[in-house]
Structure formats: C-alpha cells, structure tokens
C-alpha positions as CSV (number, residue, x, y, z in Angstrom):
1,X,0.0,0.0,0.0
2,X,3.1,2.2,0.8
3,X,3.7,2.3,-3.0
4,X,0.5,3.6,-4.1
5,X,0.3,6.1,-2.7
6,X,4.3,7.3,-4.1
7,X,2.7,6.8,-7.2
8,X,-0.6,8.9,-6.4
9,X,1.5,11.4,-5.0
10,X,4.3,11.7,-8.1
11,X,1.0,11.3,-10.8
12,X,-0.4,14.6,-8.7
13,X,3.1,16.4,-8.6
14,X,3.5,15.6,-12.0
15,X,0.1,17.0,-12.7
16,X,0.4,19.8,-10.3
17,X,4.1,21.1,-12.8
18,X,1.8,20.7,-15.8
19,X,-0.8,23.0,-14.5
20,X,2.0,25.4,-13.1
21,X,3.8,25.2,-15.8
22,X,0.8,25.8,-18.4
23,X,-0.2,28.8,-16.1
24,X,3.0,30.2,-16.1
25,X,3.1,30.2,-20.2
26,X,-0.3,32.0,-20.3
27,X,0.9,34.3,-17.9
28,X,4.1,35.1,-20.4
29,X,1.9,35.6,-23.4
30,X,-0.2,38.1,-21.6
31,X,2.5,40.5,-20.3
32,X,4.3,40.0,-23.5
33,X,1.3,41.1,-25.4
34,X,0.2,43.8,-22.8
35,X,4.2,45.3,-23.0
36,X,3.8,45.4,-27.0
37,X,0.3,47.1,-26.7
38,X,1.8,49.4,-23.9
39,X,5.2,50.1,-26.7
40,X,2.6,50.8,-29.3
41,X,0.8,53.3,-27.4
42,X,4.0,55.2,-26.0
43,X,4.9,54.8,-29.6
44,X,1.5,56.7,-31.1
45,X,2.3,58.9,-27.9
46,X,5.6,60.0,-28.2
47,X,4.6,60.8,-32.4
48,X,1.9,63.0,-31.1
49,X,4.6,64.7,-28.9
50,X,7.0,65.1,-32.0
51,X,4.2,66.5,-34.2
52,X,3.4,70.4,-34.3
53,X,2.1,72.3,-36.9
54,X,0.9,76.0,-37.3
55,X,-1.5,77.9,-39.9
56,X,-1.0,81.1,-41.7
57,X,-4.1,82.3,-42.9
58,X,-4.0,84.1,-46.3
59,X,-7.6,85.0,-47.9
60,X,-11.1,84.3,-47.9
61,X,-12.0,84.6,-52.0
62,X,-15.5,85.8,-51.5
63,X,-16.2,85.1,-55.4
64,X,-16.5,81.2,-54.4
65,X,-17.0,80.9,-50.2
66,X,-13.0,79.5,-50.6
67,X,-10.9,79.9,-47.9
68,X,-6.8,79.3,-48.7
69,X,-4.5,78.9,-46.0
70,X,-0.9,78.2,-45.5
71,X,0.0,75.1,-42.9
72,X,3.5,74.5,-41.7
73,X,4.8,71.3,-40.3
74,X,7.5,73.0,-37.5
75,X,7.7,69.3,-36.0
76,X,9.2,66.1,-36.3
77,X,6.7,64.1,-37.2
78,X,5.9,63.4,-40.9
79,X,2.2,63.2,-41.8
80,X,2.1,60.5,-44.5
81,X,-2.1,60.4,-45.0
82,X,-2.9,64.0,-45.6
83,X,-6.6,62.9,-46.7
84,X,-7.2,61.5,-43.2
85,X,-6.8,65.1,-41.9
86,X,-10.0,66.8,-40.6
87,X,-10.7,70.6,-40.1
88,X,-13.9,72.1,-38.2
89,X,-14.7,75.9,-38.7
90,X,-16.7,77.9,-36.3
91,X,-17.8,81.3,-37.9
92,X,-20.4,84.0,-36.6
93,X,-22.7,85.7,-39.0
94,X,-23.3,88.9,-37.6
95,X,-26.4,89.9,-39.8
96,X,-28.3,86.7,-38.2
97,X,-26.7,86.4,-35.2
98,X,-25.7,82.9,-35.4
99,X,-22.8,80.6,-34.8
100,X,-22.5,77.9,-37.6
101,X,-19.8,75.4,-37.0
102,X,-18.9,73.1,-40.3
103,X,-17.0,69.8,-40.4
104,X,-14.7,69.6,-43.3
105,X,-13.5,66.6,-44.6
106,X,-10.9,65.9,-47.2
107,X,-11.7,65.9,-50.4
108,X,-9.7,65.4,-54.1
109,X,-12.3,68.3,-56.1
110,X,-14.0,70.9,-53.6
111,X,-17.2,72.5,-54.2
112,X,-19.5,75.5,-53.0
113,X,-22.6,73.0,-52.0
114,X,-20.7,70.9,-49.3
115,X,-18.2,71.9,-46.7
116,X,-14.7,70.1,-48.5
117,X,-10.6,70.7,-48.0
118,X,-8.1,70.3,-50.5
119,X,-4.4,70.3,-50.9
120,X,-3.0,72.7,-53.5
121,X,0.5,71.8,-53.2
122,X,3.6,71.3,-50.7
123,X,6.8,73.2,-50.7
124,X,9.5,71.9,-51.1
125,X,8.4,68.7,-51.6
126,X,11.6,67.0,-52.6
127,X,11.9,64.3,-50.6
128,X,8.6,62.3,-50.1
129,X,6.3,63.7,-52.7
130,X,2.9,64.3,-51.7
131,X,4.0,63.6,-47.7
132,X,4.1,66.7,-45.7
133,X,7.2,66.2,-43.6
134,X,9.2,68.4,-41.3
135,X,9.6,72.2,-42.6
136,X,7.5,72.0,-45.0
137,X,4.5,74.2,-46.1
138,X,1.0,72.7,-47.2
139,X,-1.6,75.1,-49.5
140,X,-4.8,74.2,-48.6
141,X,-8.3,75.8,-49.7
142,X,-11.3,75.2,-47.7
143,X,-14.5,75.5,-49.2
144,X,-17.9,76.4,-47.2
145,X,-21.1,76.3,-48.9
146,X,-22.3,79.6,-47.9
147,X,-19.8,82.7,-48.0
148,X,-18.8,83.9,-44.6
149,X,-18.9,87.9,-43.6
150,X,-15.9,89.6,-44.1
151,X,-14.4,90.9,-41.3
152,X,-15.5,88.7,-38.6
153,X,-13.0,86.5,-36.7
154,X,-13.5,82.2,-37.1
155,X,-12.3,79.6,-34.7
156,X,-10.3,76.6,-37.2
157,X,-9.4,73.5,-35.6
158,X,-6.8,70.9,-37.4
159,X,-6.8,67.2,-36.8
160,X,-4.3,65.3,-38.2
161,X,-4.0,61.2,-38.4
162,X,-1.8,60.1,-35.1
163,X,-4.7,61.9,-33.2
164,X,-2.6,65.4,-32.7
165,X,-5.1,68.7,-32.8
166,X,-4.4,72.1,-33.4
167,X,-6.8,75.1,-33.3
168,X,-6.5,79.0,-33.2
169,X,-8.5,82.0,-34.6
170,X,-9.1,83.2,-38.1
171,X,-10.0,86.5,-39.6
172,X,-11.8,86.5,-42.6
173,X,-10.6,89.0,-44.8
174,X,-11.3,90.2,-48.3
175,X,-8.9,89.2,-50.8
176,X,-6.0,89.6,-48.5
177,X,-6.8,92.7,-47.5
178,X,-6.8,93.5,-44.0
179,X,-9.9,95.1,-42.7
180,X,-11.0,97.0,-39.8
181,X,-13.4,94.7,-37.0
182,X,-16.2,96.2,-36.1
C-alpha cells in the first residue's frame, strides 16, 4: 500500500508542474502582449509629442466661399495620410446672429454646395512627394457652402491622423486685405 500512494503522489506532482507550468506560459503571453500594446501606445504617444504644426491664414476669395491657407509642419513628425486630416470651422454671422460650426472633410475636387478641404500643393516637396514632412509648407483651400462675412473673426481647428489637434482664430478678410473689425 506504501507504494500507491508514491505513485498517487508523483501522478499529482506531475500533474500539479503541468498545470504550473501551463499557467505560467499563459501568464508570459499576456504580459508579453500587454508590453507590445503598452510600446505601441508610448509609440503613437511619443509621435503625437513630436508633431506640431501651425496655420497662416491668407484670404477668404469671396467670389467662391473658398478659404486658402498656409500650414506649416514645424515638427518632427511626418504626416504620411494627408486625406485622413479633418478641419472644423466655427464662424459667426453677424447679420443673423448665429454661430454655424462646419465639419470639413478631405476631399480630391471641392465645391460650394458641401463643406470640403483640398491640398494645392507642398513646398518643397523634394523628398517624399505628396507627404508633408518636417519644414515644410502645405496650401490648402477650404470651401464652405455659404460665404462667410468679411471681417469677422473664425475659430479653425486641425486634426491630423496620429490623433494630434491644433486650433486658433481666423479672420476672414477680403482678398487679402486686412480690414477693420467692427
């Protein structure tokens, strides 16, 4: 009987360093994948950091509600999809009194009937055509489907693709000529 139960007890020990040893492989996986999920967000992190840009705003064509506007990457972050960029404008009308805010998506051939961006061009774009990398300067026109009052002020907000936003206020001007607020 004395020998039964050495056999019981190395079948359970045996059993016992399978189980531990199954649990500790599971165990492995998980921090290994949790580690590459945590180095993929400092990643996306640490790109948003790196990535700056600022706007220059030129004109507000009041012959087709187009805006054009200047962007410059002054970062160090390349921004490969420029059609995954978003814009939002927030304009006041003074002759109605009201605040219209417009989402402006990308798109390859603007129009007057639907809020739309464009690229003109990029310069220098020497290295990386049609990537807007560091230092360099992106034309962009921004339609709106109706034409906003000259010489009120506009809130523009820029979203690029790693998730990075910039925003600041924009006069509308005729032409690119300043004029007085009133």
């Amino acid at each position: 009987m004395g020998f039964d139960s050495v056999i019981a007890s190395g079948i359970a020990l045996m059993v016992l360093m399978v189980v531990s040893y199954a649990l500790f492989s599971g165990f492995t996986a998980s921090m290994d994948g949790m580690t590459s999920t945590l180095k993929d967000v400092m990643n996306v992190k640490n790109d948003q950091l790196k990535t700056q840009i600022s706007v220059e705003y030129d004109y507000v064509s009041l012959n087709n509600n187009t805006f054009t506007m200047t962007l410059h990457n002054t970062g160090d972050t390349k921004i490969v999809n420029i059609t995954k960029m978003e814009m939002f404008i927030t304009l006041s009308n003074r002759t109605d009194n009201k605040t219209r805010t417009y989402w402006i998506p990308y798109s390859n051939d603007i129009n007057a009937t639907q809020p739309s961006w464009t690229m003109v061009n990029i310069t220098p774009d020497i290295i990386n055509p049609r990537v807007w990398d560091p230092g360099e300067a992106m034309v962009c026109q921004v339609s709106l489907p109706e034409r906003p009052e000259t010489g009120i002020v506009g809130w523009l907000m820029i979203t690029v693709p790693n998730g990075m936003t910039t925003s600041g206020y924009i006069p509308v001007v005729n032409e690119g000529k300043e004029e007085t607020q009133t």
